[in-house]
N, C-alpha and C positions, 0 to 999 in steps of 0.2 A: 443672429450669429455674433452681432456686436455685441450686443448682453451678455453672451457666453464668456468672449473674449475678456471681456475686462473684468468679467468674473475670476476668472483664470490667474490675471494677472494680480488681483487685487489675492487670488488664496496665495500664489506662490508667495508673494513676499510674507504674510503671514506666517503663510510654513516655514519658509526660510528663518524668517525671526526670531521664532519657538524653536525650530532643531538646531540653531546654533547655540542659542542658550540655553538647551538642554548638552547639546554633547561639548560643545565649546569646539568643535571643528567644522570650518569653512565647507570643506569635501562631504562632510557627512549631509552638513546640515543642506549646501548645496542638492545631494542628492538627494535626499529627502524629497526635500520642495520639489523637487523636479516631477517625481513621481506619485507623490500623493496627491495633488491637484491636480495633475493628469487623470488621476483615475478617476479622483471628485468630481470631474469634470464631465468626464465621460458617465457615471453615474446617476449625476444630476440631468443629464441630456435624458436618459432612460426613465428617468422618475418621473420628467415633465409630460413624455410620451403616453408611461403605462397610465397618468389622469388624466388625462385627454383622453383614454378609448374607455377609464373608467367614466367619465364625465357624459361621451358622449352615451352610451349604454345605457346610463340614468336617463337622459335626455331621449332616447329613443324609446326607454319602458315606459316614460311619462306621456310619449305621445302615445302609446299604442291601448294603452288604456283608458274606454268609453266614457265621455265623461258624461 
C-alpha cells in the first residue's frame, strides 16, 4: 500500500504541474490533479489485480498439463 501511496503522490504533483501550465489556474489545475490520479490510482490497483488472476490462470494451465 506504501507503493501505491507514493505513487499517488508522485502523479498528483505531476498532474498538478501539467494542468497549471496548460490552463494557467491554481483551481483548475488543483482540481485536476486531484482527480485524475485518484482515478489512476484506483485503476492501476485494478490492472495489478486483473494480472495476478491472469498470471495465476497461466500458472494453473501450466500445471494441469501432463508433462
Amino acid at each position: 500500500m506504501l507503493k501505491t501511496f507514493t505513487f499517488a503522490v508522485m502523479h498528483f504533483s505531476i498532474a498538478f504541474a501539467l494542468a497549471y501550465l496548460i490552463t494557467g489556474s491554481i483551481v483548475i489545475g488543483g482540481l485536476l490533479a486531484v482527480l485524475e490520479p485518484m482515478v489512476n490510482t484506483v485503476g492501476y490497483v485494478i490492472h495489478e489485480k486483473v494480472w495476478k488472476r491472469i498470471e495465476q490462470r497461466r500458472d494453473d494451465d501450466a500445471m494441469a498439463i501432463p508433462a
